[in-house]
C-alpha positions as CSV (number, residue, x, y, z in Angstrom):
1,X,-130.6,42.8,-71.3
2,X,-127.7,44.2,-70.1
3,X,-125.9,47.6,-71.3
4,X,-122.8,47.6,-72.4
5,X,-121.2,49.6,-69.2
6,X,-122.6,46.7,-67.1
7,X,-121.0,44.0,-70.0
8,X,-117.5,45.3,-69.6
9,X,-118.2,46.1,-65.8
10,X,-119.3,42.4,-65.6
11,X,-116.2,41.0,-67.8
12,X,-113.5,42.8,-65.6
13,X,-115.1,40.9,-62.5
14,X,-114.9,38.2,-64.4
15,X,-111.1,38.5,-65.0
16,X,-109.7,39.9,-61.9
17,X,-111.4,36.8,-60.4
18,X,-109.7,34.5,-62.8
19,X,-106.5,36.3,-62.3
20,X,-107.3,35.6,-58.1
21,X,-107.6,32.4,-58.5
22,X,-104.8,31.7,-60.5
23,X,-102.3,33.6,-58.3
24,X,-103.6,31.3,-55.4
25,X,-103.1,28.0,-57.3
26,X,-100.3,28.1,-59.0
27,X,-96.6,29.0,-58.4
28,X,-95.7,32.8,-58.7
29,X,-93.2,32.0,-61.8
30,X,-96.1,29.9,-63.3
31,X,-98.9,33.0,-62.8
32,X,-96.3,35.7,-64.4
33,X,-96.6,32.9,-67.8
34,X,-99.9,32.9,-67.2
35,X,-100.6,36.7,-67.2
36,X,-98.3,37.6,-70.5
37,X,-100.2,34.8,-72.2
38,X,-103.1,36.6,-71.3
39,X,-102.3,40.1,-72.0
40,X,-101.3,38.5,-75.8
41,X,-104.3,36.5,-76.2
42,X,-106.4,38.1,-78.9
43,X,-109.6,37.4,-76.1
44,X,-108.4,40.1,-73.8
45,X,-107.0,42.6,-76.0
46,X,-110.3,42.9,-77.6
47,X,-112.4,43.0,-74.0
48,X,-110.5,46.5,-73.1
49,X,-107.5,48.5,-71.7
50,X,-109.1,48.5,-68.5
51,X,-108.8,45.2,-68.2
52,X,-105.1,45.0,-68.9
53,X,-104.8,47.6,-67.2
54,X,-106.6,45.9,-64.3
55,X,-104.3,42.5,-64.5
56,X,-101.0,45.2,-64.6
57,X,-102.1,46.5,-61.6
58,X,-103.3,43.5,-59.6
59,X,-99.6,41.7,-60.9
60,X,-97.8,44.5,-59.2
61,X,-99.6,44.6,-55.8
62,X,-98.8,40.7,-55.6
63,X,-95.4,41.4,-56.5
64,X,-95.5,43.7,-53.8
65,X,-96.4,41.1,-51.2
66,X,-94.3,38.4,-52.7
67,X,-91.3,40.8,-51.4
68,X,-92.7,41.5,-48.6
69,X,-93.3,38.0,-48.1
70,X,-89.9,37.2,-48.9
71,X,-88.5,40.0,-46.0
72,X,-90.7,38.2,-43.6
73,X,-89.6,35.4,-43.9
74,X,-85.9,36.2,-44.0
75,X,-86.2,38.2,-40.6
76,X,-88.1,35.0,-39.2
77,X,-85.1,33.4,-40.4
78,X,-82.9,35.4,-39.1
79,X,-84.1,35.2,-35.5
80,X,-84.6,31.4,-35.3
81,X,-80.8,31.2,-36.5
82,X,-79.6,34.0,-33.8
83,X,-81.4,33.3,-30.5
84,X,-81.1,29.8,-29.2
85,X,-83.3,30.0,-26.0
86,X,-87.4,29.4,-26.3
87,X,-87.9,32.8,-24.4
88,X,-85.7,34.9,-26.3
89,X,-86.4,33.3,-29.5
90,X,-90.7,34.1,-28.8
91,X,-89.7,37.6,-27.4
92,X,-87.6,38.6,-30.4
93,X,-90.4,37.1,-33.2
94,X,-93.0,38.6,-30.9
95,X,-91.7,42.3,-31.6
96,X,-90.5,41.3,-35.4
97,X,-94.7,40.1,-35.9
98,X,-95.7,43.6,-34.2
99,X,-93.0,46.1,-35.9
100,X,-94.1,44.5,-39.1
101,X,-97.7,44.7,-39.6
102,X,-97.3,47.9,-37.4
103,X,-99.6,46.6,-34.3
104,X,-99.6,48.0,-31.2
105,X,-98.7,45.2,-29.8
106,X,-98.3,41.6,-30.3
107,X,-99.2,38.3,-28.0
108,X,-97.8,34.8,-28.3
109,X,-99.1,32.6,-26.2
110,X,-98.0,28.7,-25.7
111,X,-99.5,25.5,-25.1
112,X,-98.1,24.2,-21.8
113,X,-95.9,21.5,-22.8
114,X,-97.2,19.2,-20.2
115,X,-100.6,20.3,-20.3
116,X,-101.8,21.3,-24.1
117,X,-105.4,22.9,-23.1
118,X,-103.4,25.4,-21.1
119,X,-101.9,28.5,-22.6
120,X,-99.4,30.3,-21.3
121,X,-98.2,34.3,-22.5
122,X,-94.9,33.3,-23.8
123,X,-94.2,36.9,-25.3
124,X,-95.1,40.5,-25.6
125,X,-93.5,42.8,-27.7
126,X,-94.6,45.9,-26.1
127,X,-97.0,47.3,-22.9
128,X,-100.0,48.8,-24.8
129,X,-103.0,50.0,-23.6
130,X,-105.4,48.4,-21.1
131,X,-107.9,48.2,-23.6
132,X,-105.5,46.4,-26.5
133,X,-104.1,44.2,-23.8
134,X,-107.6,42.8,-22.6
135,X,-108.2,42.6,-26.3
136,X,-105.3,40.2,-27.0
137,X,-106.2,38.6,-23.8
138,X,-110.1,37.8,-24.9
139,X,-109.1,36.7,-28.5
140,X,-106.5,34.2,-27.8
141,X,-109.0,31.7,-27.2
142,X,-111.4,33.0,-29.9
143,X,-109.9,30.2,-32.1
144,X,-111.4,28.7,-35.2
145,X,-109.6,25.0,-35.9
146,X,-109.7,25.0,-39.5
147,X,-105.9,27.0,-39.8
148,X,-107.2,29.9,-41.0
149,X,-106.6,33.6,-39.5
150,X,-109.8,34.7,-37.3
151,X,-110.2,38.8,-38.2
152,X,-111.7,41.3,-36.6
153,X,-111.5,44.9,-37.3
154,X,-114.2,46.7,-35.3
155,X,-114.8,50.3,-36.3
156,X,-117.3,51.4,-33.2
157,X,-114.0,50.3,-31.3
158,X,-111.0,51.7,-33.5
159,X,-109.2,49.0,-33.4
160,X,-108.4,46.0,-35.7
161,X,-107.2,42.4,-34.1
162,X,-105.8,39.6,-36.2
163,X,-105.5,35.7,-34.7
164,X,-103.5,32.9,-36.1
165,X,-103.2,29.8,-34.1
166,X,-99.8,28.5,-34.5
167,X,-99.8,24.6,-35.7
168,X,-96.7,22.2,-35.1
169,X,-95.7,20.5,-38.3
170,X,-98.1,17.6,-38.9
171,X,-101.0,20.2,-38.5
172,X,-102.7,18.3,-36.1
173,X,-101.7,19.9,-32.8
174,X,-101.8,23.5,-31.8
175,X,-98.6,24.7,-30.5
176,X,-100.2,27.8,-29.5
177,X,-101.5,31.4,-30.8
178,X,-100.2,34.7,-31.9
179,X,-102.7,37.7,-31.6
180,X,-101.7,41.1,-33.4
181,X,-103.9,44.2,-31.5
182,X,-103.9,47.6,-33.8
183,X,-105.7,50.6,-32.6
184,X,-107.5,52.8,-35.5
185,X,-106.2,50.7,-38.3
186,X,-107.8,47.1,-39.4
187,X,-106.0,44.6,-41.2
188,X,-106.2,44.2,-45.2
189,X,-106.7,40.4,-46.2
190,X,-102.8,40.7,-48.0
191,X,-101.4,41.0,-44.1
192,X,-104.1,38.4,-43.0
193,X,-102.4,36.2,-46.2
194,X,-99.1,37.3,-44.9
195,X,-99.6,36.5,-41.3
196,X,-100.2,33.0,-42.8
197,X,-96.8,32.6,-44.0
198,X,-95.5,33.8,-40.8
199,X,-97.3,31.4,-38.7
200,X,-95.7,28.6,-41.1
201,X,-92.0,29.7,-40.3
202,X,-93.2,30.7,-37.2
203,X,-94.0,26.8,-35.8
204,X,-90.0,25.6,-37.5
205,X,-88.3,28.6,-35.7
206,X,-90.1,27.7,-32.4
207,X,-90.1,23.5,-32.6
208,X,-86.7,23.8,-33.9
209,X,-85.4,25.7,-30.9
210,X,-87.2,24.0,-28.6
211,X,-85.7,20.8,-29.4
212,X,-82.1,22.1,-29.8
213,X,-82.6,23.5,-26.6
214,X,-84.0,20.4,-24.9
215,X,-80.6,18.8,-26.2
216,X,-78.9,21.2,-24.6
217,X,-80.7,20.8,-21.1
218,X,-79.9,17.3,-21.5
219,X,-76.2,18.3,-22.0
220,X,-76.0,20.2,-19.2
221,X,-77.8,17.6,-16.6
222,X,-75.4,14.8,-18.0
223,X,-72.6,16.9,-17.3
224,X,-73.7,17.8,-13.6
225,X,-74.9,14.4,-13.0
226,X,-71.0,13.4,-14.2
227,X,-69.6,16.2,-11.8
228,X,-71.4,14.9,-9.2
229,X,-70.6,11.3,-9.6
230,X,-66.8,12.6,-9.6
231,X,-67.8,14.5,-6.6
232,X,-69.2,11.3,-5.2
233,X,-66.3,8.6,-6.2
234,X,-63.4,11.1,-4.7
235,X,-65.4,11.0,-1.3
236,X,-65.8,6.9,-1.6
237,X,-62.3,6.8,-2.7
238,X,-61.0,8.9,0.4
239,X,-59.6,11.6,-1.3
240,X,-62.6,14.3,0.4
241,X,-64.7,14.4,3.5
242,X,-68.8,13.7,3.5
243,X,-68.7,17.7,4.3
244,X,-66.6,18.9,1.4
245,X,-68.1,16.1,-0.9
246,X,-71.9,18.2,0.4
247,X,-70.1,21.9,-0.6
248,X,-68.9,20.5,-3.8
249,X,-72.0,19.2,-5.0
250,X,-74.0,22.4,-3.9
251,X,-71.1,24.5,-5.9
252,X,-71.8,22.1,-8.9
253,X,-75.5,22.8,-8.5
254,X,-75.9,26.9,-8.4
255,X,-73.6,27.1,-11.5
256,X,-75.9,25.1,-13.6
257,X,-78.4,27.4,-13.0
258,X,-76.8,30.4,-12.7
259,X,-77.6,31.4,-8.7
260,X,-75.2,33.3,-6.7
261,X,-75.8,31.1,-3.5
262,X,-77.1,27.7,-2.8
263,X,-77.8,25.8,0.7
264,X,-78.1,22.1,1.5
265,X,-80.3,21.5,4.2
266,X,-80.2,17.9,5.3
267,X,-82.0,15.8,8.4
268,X,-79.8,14.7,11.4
269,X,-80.1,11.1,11.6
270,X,-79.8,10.8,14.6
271,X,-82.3,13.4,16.1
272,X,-84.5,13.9,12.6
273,X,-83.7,17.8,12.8
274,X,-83.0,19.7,10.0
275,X,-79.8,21.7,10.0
276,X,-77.4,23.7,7.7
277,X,-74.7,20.7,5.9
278,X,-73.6,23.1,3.3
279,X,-73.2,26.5,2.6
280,X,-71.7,28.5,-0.5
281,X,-71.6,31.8,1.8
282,X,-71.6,32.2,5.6
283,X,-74.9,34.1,6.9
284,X,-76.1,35.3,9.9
285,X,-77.7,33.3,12.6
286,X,-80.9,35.3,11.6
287,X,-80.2,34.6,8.1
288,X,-79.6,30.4,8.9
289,X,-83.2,30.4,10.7
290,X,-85.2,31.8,7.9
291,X,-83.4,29.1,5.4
292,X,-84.5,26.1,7.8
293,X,-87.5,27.7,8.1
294,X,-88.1,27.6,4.4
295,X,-86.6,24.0,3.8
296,X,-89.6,22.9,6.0
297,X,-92.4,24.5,4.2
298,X,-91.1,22.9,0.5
299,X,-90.2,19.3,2.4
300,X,-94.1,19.5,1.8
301,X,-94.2,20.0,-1.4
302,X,-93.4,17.3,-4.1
303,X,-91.8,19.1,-6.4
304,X,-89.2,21.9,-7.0
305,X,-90.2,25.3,-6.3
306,X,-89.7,28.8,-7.5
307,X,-90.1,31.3,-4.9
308,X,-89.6,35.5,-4.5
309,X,-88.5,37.1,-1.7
310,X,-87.1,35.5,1.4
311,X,-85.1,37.6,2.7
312,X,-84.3,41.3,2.4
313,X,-81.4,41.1,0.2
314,X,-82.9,37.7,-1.3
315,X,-85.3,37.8,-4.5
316,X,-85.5,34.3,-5.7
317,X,-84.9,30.7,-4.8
318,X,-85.1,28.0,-6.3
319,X,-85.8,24.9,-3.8
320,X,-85.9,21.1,-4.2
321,X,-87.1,18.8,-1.4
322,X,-84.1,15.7,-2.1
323,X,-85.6,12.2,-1.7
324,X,-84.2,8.6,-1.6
325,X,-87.2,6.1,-2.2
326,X,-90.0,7.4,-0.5
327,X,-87.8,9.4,2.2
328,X,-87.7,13.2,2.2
329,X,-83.7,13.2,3.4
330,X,-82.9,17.1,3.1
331,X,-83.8,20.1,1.0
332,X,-81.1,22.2,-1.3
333,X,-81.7,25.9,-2.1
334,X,-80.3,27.7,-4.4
335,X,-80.8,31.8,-4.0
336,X,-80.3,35.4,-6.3
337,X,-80.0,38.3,-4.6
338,X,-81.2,41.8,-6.3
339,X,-80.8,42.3,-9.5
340,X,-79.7,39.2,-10.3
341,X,-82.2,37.1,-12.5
342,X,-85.0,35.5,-11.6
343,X,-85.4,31.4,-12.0
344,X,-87.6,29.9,-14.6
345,X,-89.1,27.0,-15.7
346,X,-85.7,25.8,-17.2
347,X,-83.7,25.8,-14.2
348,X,-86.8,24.4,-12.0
349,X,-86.6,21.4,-14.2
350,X,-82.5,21.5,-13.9
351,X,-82.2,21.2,-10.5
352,X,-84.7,18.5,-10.4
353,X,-82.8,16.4,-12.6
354,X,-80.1,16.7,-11.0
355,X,-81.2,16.0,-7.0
356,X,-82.3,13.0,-8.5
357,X,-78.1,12.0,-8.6
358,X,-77.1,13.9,-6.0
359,X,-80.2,12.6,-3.1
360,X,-78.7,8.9,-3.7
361,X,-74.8,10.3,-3.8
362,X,-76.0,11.8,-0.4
363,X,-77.7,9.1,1.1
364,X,-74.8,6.6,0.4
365,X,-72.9,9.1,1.8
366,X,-74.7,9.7,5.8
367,X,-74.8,5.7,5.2
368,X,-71.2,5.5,4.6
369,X,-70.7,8.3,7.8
370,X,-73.4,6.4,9.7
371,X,-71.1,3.1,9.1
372,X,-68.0,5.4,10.2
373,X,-69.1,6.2,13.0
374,X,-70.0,3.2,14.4
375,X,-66.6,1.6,13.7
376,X,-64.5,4.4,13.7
377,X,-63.1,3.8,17.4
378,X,-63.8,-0.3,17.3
379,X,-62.6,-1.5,14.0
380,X,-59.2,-1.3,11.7
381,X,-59.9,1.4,8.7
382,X,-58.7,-1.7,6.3
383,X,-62.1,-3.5,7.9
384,X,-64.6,-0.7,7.5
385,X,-63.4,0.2,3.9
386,X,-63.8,-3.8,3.0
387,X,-67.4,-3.5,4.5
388,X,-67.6,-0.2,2.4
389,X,-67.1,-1.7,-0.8
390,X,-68.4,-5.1,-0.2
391,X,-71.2,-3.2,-0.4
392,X,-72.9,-5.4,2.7
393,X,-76.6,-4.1,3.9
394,X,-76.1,-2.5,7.1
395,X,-79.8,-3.4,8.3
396,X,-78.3,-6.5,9.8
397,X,-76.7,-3.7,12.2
398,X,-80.4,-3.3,13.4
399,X,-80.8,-7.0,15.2
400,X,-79.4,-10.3,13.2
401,X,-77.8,-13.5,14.1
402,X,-74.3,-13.9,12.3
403,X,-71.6,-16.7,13.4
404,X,-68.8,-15.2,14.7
405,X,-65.8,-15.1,17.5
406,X,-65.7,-13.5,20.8
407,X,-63.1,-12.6,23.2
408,X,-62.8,-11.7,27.0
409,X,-59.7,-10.1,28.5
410,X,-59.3,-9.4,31.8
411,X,-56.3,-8.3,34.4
412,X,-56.4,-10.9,37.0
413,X,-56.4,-9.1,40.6
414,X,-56.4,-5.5,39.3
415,X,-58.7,-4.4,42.2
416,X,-56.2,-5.7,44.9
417,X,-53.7,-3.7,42.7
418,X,-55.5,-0.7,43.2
419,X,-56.6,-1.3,46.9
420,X,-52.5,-1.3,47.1
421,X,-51.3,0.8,44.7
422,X,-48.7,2.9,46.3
423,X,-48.6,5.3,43.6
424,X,-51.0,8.6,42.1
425,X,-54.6,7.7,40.5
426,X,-53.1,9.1,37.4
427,X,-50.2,6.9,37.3
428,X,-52.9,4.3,38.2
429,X,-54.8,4.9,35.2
430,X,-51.7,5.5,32.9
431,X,-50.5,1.9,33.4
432,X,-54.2,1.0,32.6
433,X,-54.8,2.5,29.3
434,X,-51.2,2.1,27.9
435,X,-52.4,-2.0,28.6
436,X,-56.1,-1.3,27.2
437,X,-54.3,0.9,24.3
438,X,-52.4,-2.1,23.0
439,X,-54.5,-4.5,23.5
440,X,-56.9,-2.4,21.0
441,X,-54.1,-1.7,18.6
442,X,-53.3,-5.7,18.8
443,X,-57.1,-6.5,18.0
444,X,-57.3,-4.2,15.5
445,X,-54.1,-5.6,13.7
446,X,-55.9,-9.2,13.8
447,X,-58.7,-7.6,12.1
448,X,-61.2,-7.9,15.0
449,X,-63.8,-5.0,16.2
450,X,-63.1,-3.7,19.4
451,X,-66.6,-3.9,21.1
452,X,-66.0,-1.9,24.6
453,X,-64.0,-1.9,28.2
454,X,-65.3,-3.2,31.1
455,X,-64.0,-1.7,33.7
456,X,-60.2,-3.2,33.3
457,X,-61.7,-5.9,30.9
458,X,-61.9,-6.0,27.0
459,X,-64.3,-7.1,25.0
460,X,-63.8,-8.4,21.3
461,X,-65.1,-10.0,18.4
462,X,-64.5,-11.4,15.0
463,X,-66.7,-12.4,12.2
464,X,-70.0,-10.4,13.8
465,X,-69.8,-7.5,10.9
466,X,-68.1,-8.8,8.3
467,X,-67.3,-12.9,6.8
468,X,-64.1,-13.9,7.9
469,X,-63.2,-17.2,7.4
470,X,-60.4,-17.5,9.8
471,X,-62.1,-15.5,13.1
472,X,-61.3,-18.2,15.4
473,X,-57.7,-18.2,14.2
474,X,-57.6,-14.8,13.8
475,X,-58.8,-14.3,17.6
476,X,-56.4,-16.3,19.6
477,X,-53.2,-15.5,17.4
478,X,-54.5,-11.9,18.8
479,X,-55.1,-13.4,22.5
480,X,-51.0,-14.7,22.2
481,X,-49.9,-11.4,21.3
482,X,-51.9,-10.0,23.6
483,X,-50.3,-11.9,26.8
484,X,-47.2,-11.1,25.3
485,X,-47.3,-7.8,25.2
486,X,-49.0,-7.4,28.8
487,X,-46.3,-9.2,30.3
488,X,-43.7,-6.8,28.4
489,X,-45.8,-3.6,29.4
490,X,-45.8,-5.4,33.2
491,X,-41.9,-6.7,32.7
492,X,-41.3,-2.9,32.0
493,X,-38.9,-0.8,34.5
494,X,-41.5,1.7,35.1
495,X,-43.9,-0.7,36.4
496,X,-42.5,-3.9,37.5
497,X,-42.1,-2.7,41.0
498,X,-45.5,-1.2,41.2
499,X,-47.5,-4.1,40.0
500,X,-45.4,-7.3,40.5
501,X,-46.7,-10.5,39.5
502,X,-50.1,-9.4,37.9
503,X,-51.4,-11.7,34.9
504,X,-53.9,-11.6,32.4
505,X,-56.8,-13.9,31.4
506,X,-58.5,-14.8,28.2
507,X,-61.5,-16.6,27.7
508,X,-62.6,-17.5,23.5
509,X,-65.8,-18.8,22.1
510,X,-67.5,-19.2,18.7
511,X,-70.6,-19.8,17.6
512,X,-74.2,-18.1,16.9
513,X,-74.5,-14.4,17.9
514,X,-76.6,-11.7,18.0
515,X,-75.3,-8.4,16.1
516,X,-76.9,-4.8,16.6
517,X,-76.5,-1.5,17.6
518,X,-77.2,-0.6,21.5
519,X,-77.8,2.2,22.9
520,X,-79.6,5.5,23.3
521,X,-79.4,7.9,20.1
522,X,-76.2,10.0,21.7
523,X,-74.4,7.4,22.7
524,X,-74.4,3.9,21.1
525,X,-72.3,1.2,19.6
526,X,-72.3,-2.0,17.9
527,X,-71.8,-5.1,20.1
528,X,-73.4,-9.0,20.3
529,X,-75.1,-11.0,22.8
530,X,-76.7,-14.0,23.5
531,X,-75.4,-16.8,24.9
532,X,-72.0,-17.4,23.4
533,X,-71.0,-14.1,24.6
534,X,-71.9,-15.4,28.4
535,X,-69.8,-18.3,27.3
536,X,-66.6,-16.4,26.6
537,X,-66.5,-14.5,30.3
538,X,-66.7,-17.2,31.9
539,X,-64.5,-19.2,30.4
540,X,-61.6,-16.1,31.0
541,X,-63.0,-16.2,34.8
542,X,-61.5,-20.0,34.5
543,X,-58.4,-19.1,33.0
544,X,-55.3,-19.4,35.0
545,X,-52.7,-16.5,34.7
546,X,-51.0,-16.3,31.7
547,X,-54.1,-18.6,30.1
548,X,-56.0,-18.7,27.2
549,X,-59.2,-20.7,27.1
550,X,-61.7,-21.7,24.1
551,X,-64.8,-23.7,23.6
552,X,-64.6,-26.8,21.7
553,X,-65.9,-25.1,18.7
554,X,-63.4,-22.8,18.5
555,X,-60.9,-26.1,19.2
556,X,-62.4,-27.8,16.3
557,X,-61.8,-25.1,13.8
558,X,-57.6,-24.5,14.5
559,X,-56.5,-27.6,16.0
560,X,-54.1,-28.2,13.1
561,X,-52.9,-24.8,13.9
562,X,-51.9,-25.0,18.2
563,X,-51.7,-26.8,20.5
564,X,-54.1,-27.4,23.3
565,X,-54.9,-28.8,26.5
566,X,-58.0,-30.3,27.3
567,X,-59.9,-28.8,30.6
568,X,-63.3,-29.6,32.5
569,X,-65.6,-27.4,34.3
570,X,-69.0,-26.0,35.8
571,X,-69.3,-22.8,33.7
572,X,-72.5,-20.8,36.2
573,X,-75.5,-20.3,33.8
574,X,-73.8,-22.4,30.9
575,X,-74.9,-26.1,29.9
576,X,-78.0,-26.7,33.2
577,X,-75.2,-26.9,35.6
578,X,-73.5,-29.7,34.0
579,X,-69.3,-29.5,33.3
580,X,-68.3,-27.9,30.2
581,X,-65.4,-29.1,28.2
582,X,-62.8,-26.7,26.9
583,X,-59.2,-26.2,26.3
584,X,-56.6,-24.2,26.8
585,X,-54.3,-22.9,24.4
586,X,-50.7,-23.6,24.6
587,X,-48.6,-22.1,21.7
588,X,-48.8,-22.4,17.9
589,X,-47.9,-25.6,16.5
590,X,-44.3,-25.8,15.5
591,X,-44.3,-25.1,11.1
């Protein structure tokens, strides 16, 4: 039987558990109702004072911690609203979680966003000892998965530690862990219930700036990407060169992610070497090594790379290997020197967003230089930007057979004119190329390619690089104004004495040819072959002076437009020996 000390002793247990569990169910408005209905019940005035006493007392110290509840959450507010970064948001609630429950320090550590078994120390709000800091490192995977606080407080020790895994919204998924270290103090459970309500504004403040902040990434590589494509369009559109389109584009780059300097390192392709395209800054020749030097080691790598030191006024680079397809093409660098920042995770996954724009924008653009190149000295600019924005494949420049037009020009007896040339070599050669200069100029006008000079000879074609309908007229309206303007040029007071009666031959043929570059990688350009081509010079070495001979083909296609005059003859090496019919062009037909 029990006594009556142990009856009331047993009936205020009795209550202050009652009163516990109905401050855990219900609403804090709802428990205040609660409590005055008790306190006026008739049951508990008669059990004792100490009893109301005891529910006064236990009203105030959750009234306590329902304000300081309230201030938590208002300063968790407060930083989710004022820093909009991931690491500065974690930083700032890391040392708000420690200054409040007075810890010695305070560890957040995060899933990896890629990999969720992974956790990563996101924040620390301050450097405490070794002994707290292996603590918070040994307890952050001393995680219990039923979303409750795991406690210890070990007095041997003198410390107390506190865990709280940190859950995204739906519960489900761990978004990572916050561990609060405190040396000679342990934790009450009111701070391991308040810690709860952290870790629930805790996972908003976080998921909220995460995504607002992945929005804003996503901003800022549309926006490059867009500066790049301008970058790109004014160099198709001719308003900048291929090497000012490069330092643009590297410019665009090392703003987004704040560097001081960048670098584009690019292959030759030509001789496959890599070498400086672009630079923000000129360096030393010391300085230019090291940087190729480095763009090899991360052309091995697959992905972007954040790296320290590389040189002694360098801290950090940030490196991307750029790749078209399965090509490795060139590397871009971008740099900080000291005591500038460091790169992170954020501007790793930048600049790999946007090489992926600016490794095709560079591609296009060696293609488009490649294509220049070729053409630059054999074709009209009108032809090469038609063949620009047609958009053609330029692997047929590697070996294919197109239909197309092709043109011999020679100076009949030019070696007998040099054997009595009466004047200087250089005069020599001045009446020469002022004849080869507007026979080139002529061609080009007719929209053919100039392919090269034999000797006093020119060779020419239509049709080989790009469709055009009207080669074969095209060519021998350019053979008529070629004749035309040699005799002129001959006619000419400074050199009619000097070369007399000199003419010039033209041989025409159309028909199936082969189209490709030739030549060794310093010196190359594109020309056709095959048997057409044989055709054409020996039709010119049957031209009379003054003449302009085609193959029937050619006849076929612009008889409505000249006149002709049928010719016969054994052409060496051209149809087994037998006579070859062809014609000779006389004039445009009268309109």
């Amino acid at each position: 039987m029990m006594t009556r000390a142990e009856d009331r002793k047993s009936v205020v247990n009795e209550l202050k558990q009652t009163v516990i569990e109905k401050h855990k169910k219900l609403s804090f408005s709802m428990f205040i109702t609660w409590v005055v209905k008790q306190l006026l019940a008739v049951e508990v005035a008669k059990k004792s004072i100490k009893a109301q006493l005891l529910v006064i007392k236990i009203l105030k110290e959750q009234n306590r911690i329902l304000k300081l509840e309230k201030k938590l959450v208002h300063k968790i507010d407060g930083v989710g609203d004022k820093y909009k970064t991931p690491s500065r948001l974690i930083q700032a609630l890391s040392v708000l979680l420690s200054d409040f429950f007075e810890a010695e320090l305070c560890h957040i550590y995060l899933c990896d966003r890629n990999d969720g078994n992974k956790m990563k120390l996101a924040a620390i709000s301050r450097i405490g000892e070794d002994k707290l800091n292996k603590i918070a490192e040994k307890l952050k995977y001393e995680r219990n998965h039923d979303h409750a606080p795991f406690v210890t407080n070990s007095a041997r020790n003198g410390y107390g530690a506190m865990v709280m895994e940190i859950y995204f919204e739906t519960r489900k998924e761990i978004l990572g862990t916050i561990v609060l270290v405190r040396d000679r103090k342990p934790f009450e459970k009111w701070e391991v219930e308040l810690l709860k309500v952290a870790e629930s504004y805790v996972d908003s403040a976080i998921i909220n700036c995460r995504r607002m902040h992945d929005i804003v990434q996503k901003d800022k590589v549309i926006d490059v990407r867009n500066r790049v494509d301008k970058i790109h369009d004014d160099y198709q559109n001719g308003v900048i060169t291929f090497d000012k389109m490069l330092l643009l584009a590297t410019r665009v780059l090392i703003k987004a992610v704040n560097a001081r300097e960048g670098f584009l390192v690019l292959f030759n392709t030509n001789s496959q070497e890599l070498g400086l395209a672009a630079s923000t800054k000129r360096f030393s020749d010391e300085m230019r090594c090291e940087i190729i030097g480095h763009a090899r080691n991360v052309i091995k790598q697959t992905d972007t790379i954040a790296t320290g030191k590389l040189h002694a006024g360098i801290t950090a680079t940030l490196s991307t290997p750029l790749k078209f397809e399965n090509d490795v093409i060139g590397v871009i660098i971008a740099i900080n020197p000291v005591r500038k920042k460091l790169f992170n995770k954020d501007d790793a996954e930048l600049e790999k967003n946007i090489c992926v724009e600016l490794d095709s924008a560079i591609f296009a653009g060696q293609d488009r230089e490649r294509i220049l190149g070729f053409f630059a000295q054999s074709v009209d600019e009108r032809i090469v930007k038609i063949l620009l924005k047609s958009g053609t494949d330029m692997g047929f420049l590697d070996g294919s057979e197109r239909d197309g037009t092709v043109m011999f020009a020679d100076i009949r007896d030019f070696t007998n004119l040099t054997n009595r040339w009466e004047g200087t070599a250089k005069e020599l050669f001045r009446f020469l190329n002022q004849v080869l200069d507007k026979f080139a100029e002529i061609i080009m006008e007719h929209d053919g390619c100039l392919d090269k000079y034999i000797g006093d000879a020119t060779m020419a074609h239509w049709g080989a690089i790009l469709d055009q309908p009207s080669k074969e007229r095209q060519a021998i309206q350019a053979a008529l104004a070629m004749q035309k303007a040699f005799r002129e040029i001959a006619d000419s007071l400074e050199w009619r004495d000097r070369v007399g009666n000199i003419e010039c031959g033209i041989g025409i043929t159309t028909g199936p040819l082969t189209v490709g570059i030739v030549g060794s990688k310093k010196r190359f350009n594109v020309t056709v072959i095959g048997n057409n081509v044989n055709k054409a010079q020996r039709l010119e070495g049957k031209a009379r002076p003054k003449g302009i001979m085609v193959c029937e083909k050619t006849f076929e296609r612009t008889r409505d437009y000249f006149n002709f005059e049928p010719r016969s003859a054994i052409l060496k090496g051209i149809n087994n020996g037998e006579p070859t019919s062809y014609y000779e062009v006389l004039g445009p037909k009268a309109a």
